[in-house]
C-alpha positions in Angstrom: -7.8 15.1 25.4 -7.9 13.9 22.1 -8.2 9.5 21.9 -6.5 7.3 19.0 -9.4 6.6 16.5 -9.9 2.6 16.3 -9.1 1.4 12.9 -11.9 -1.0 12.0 -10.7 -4.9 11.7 -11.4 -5.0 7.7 -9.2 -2.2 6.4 -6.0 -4.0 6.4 -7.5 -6.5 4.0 -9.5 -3.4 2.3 -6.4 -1.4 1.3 -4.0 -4.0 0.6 -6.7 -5.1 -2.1 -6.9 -1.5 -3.5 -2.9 -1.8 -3.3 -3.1 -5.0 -4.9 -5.2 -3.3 -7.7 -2.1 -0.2 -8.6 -3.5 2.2 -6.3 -1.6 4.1 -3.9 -2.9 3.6 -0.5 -2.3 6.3 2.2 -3.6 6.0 5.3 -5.6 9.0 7.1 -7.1 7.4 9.5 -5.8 9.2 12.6 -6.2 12.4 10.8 -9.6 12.5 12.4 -11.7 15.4 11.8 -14.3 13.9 9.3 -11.9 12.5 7.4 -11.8 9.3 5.5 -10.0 6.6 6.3 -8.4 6.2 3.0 -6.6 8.4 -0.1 -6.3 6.2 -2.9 -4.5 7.4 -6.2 -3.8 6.3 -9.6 -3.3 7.4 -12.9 -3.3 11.1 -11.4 -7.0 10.4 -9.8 -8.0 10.3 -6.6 -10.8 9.3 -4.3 -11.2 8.9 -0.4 -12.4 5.7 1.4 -14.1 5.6 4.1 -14.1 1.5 5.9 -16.7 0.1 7.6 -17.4 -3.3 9.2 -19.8 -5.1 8.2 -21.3 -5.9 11.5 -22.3 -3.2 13.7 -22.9 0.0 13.2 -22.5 2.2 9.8 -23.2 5.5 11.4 -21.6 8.7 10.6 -20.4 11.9 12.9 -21.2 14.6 12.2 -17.6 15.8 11.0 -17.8 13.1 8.8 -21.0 14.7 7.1 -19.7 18.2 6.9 -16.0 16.9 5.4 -17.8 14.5 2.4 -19.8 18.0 1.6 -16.5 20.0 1.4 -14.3 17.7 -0.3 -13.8 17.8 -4.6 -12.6 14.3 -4.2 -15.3 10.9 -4.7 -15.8 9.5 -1.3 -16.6 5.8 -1.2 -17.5 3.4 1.6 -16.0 0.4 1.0 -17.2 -2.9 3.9 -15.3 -5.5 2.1 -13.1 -7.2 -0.5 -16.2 -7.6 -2.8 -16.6 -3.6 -2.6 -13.2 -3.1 -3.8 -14.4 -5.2 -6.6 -17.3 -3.7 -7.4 -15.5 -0.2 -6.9 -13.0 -1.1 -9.7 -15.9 -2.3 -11.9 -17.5 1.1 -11.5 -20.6 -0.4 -9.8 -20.0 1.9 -6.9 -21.3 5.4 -6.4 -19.9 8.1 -4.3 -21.6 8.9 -1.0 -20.9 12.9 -1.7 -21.7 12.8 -5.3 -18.9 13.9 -7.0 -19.7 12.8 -10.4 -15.8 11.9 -10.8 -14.8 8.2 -11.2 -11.8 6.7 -9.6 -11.0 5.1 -13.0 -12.3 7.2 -15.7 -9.1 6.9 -17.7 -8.9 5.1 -21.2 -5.5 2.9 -19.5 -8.5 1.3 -17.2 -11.5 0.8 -19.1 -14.4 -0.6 -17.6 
């Protein structure tokens, strides 16, 4: 039997800030599988999001691991408001290092 994944407390907040910033926010988390919580898009770009709390633990599965290998896409974990912040100022790196940018476009310089 397969249980409902528990969305962490902070991603609410987390994707209506990306939404807040003109990304499209879909949410994956019950996907499961490895895959991030988050697909965020804009301009034709996209990037996945993976939420943590910022208490407790920041582990990873080991689906987790395997899917940010596979995937073309950026994958970021975001904890908080100020890392949506700091992701829009470019200040944040991928954790699968895809050497894409989730706003690499001249409409959103940095």
């Amino acid at each position: 039997m397969r249980y409902a994944r528990k969305v962490d407390a902070n991603q609410r907040q987390i994707a209506q800030a990306l939404s807040r910033s003109g990304h499209h926010v879909t949410d994956l988390s019950a996907v499961g599988g490895g895959v991030p919580d988050l697909l965020c898009t804009r301009n034709g770009q996209c990037f996945l999001v993976e939420i943590k709390n910022q208490q407790g633990r920041n582990r990873f599965t080991p689906s987790q691991l395997e899917y940010y290998d596979l995937v073309k896409a950026p994958v970021y974990i975001l904890r908080s408001i100020n890392d949506v912040e700091s992701l829009i100022k470019g200040r944040l790196s991928p954790i699968n290092g895809s050497q894409k940018e989730p706003h690499a476009s001249p409409a959103h310089p940095r």
